[in-house]
N, CA and C atoms as a LAMMPS dump frame, in Angstrom:
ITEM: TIMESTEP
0
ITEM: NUMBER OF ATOMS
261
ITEM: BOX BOUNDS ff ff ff
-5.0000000000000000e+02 5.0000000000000000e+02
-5.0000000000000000e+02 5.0000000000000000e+02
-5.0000000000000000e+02 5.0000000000000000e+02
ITEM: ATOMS id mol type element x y z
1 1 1 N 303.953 149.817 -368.772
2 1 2 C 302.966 148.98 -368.139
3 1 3 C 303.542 147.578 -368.003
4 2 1 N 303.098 146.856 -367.051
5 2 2 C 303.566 145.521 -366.505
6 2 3 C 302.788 144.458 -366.722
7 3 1 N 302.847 143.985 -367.803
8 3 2 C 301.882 142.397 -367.803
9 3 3 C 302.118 141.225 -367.421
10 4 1 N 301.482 140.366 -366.419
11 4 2 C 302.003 139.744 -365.784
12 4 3 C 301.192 138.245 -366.415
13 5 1 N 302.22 137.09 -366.056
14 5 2 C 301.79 136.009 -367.339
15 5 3 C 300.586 135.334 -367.427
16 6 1 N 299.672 135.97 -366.139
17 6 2 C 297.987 134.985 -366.178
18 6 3 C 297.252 136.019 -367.006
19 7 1 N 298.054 137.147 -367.536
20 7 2 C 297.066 137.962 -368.699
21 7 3 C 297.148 137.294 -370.35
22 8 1 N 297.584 136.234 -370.356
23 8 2 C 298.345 135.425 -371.448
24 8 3 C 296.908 135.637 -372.046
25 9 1 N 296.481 135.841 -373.339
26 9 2 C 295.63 135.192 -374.142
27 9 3 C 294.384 136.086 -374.271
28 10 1 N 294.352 137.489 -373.208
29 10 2 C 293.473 137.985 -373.028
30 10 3 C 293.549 139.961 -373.482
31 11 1 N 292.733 140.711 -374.228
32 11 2 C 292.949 141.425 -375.398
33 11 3 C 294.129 142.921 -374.038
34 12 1 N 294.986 143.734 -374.53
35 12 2 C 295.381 144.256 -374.188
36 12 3 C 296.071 145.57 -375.055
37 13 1 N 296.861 146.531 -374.741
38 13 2 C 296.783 147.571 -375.545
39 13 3 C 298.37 147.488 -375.489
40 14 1 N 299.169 146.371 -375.088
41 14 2 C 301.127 146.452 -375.233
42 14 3 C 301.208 145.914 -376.859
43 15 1 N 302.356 146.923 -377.512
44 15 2 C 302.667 146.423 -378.656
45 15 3 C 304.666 146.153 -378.762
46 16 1 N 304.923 144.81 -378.233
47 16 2 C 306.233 144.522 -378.402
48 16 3 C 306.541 144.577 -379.545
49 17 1 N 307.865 145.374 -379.689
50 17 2 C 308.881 144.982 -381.34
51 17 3 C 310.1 144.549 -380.53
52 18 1 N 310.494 143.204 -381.376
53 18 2 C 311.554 142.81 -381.221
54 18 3 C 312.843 143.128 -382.208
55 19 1 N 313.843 143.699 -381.715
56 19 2 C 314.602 144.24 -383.129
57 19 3 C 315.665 143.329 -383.544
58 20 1 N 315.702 142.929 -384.877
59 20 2 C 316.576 141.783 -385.341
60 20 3 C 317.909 142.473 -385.57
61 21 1 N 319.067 141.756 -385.63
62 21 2 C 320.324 141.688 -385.981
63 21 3 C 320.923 140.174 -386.728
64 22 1 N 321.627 141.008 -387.559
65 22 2 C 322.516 140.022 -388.293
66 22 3 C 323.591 139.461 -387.498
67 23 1 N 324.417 138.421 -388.012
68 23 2 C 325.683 137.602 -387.196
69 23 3 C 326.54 138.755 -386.943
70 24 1 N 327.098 139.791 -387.855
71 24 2 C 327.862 140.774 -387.152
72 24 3 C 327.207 141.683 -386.488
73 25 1 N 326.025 141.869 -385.815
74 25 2 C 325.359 143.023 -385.287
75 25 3 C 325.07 143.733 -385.887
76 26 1 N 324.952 143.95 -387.324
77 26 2 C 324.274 144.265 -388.493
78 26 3 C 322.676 145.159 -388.032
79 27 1 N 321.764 146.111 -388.705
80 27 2 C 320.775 146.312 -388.257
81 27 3 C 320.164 145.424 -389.338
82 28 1 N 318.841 144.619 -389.274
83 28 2 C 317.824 143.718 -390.086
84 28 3 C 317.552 144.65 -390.31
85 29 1 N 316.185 145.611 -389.907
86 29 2 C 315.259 146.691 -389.896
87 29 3 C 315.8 147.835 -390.636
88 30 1 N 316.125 147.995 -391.854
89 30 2 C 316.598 149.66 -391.959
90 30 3 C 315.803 150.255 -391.899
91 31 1 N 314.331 150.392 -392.276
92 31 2 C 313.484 151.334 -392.741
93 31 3 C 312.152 151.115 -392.037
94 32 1 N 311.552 151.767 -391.245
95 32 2 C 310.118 151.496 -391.062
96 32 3 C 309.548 153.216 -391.224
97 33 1 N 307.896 153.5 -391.803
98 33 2 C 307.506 154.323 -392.189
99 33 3 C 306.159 154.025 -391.653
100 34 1 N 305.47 155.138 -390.929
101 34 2 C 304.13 155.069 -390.287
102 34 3 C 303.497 155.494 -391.619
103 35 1 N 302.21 155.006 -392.186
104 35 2 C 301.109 155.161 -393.43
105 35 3 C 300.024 155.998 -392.757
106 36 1 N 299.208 155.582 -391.342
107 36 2 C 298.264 156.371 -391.148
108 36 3 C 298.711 157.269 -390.009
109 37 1 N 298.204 158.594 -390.278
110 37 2 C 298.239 159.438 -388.976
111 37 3 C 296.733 159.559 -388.803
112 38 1 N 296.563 160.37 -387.351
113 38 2 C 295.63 160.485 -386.611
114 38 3 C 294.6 161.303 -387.902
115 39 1 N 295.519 163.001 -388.795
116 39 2 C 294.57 163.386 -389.65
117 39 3 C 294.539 162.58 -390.684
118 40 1 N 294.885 161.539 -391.519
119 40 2 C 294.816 161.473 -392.827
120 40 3 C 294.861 159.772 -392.593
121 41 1 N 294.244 159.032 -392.465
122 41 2 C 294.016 157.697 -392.216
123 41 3 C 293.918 156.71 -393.591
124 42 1 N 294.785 155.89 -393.804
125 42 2 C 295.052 154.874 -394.625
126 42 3 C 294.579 153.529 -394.977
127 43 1 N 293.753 152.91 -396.037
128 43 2 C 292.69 151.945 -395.801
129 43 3 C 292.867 151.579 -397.18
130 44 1 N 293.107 150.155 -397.339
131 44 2 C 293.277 149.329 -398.451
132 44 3 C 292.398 148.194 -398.398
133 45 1 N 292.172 147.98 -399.505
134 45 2 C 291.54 146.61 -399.94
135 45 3 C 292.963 145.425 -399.856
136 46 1 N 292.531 144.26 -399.974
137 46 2 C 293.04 143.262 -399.55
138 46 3 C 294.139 143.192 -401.228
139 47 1 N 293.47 143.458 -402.208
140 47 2 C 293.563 143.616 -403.492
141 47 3 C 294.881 144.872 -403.718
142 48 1 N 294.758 145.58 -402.823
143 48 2 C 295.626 146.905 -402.884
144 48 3 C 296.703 147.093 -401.976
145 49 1 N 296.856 145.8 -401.255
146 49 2 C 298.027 145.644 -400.1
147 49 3 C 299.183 146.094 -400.951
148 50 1 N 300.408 147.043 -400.738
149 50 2 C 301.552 146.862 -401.187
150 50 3 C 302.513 145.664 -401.047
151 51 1 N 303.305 145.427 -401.641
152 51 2 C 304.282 144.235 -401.608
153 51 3 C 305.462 145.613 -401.214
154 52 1 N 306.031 144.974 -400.236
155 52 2 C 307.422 146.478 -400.114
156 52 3 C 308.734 144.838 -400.407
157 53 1 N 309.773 145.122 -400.996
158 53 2 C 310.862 144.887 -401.549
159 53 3 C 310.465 143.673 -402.11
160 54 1 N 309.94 143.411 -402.753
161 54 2 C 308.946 142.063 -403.703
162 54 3 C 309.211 140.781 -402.315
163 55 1 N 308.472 141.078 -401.091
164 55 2 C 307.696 140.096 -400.296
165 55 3 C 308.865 140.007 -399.275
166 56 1 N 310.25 140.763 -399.073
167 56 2 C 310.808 140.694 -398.298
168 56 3 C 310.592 141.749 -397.029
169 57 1 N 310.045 142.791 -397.384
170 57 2 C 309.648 143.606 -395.674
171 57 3 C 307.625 143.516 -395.686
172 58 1 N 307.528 143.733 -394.984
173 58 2 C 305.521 143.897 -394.426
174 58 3 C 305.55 145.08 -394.1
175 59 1 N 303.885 144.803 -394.414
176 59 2 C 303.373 145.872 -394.146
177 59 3 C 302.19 145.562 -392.968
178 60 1 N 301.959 145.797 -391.65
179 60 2 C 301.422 146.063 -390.796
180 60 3 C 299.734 146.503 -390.866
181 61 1 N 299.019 145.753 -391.156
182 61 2 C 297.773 146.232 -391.409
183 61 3 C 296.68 145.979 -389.772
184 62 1 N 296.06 147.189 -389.803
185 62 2 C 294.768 146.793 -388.556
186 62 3 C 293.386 146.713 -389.523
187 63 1 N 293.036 145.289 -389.381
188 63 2 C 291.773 144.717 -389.946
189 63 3 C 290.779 144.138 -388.984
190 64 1 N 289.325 144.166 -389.277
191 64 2 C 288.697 143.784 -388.254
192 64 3 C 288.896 142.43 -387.244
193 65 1 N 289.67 141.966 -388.308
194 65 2 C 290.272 140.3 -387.69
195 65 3 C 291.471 140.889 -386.656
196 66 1 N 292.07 141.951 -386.471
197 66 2 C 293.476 141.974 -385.384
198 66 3 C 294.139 142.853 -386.319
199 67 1 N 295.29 142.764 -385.784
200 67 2 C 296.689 143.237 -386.378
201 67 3 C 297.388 142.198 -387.033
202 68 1 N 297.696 142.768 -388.284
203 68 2 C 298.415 141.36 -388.536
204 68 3 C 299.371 141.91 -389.822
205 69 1 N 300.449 140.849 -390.512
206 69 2 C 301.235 141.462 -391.669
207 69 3 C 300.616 141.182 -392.384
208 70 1 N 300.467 141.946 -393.54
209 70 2 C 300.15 142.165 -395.292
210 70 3 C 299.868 140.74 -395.841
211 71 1 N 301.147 139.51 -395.268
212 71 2 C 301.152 138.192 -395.985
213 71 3 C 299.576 137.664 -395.291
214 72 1 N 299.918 137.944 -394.005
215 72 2 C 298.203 137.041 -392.951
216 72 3 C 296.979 137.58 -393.444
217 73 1 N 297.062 138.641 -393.775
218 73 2 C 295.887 139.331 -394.021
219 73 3 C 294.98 139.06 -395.909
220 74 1 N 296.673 138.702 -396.37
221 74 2 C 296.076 138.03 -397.417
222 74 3 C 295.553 137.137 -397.824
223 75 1 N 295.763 135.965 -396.817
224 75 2 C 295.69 134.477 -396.713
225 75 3 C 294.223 134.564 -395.9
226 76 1 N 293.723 135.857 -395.479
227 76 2 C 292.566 135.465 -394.642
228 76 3 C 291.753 136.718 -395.18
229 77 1 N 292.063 136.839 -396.794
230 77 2 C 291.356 137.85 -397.112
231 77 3 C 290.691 139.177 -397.023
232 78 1 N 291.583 139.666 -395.842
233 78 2 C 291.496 140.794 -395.401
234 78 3 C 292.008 142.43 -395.703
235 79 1 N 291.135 143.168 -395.674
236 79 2 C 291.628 144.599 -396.373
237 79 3 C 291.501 145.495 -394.996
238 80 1 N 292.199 146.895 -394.532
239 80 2 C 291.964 147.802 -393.2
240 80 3 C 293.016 148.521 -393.426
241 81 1 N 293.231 149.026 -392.68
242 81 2 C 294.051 150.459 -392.077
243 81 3 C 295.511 149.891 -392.16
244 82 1 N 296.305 150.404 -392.902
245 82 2 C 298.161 150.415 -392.93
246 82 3 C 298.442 151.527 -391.798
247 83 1 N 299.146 150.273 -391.029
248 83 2 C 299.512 150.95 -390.029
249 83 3 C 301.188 151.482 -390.508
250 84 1 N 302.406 150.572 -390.774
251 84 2 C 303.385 150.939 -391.143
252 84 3 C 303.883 149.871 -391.832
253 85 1 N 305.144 150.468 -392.73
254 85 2 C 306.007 149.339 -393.687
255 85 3 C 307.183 149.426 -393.022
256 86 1 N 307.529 147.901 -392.991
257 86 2 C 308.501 147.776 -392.34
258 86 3 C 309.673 146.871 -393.462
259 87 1 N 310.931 147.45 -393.367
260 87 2 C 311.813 146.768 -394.885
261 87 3 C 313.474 146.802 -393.964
C-alpha cells in the first residue's frame, strides 16, 4: 500500500520496521519472537512487562493508548497485548 504524505498524522494500518546495522554491516536485530497468535493471545499487566536482556531489546506491546515499547508503556502506565520481543 502507498501512503502519500497529506496522510501524515492520521490513524492507518502500515507497520514500518527499520532494520539496524552496525559500522561493519553487522545485524543489530538478532532475535525477534511473535508472543500473541491469533489462537492463544498474550496480555500483561504493566507490572508483568518482561525486561528482555536487562533493558537492552523491547518488547512491543498493543495497549489501549497505541502501540508502543515495554519502556513507553511503562512511563504511561500501561498494561495490553505483547505483540513481540525484539533483542
Amino acid at each position: 500500500t502507498f501512503q502519500q504524505d497529506n496522510d501524515l498524522g492520521k490513524p492507518h494500518t502500515i507497520l514500518r520496521i527499520y532494520l539496524k546495522y552496525g559500522p561493519e554491516g553487522e545485524r543489530v536485530i538478532r532475535y525477534i519472537q511473535r508472543a500473541s497468535k491469533p489462537g492463544c493471545r498474550v496480555y500483561r499487566s504493566v507490572m508483568e512487562l518482561p525486561i528482555v536482556l536487562n533493558g537492552m531489546g523491547i518488547v512491543v506491546v498493543s495497549t489501549s493508548k497505541g502501540v508502543m515499547s515495554d519502556r513507553k508503556a511503562r512511563e504511561q502506565n500501561v498494561g495490553g497485548e505483547l505483540l513481540c520481543t525484539v533483542s
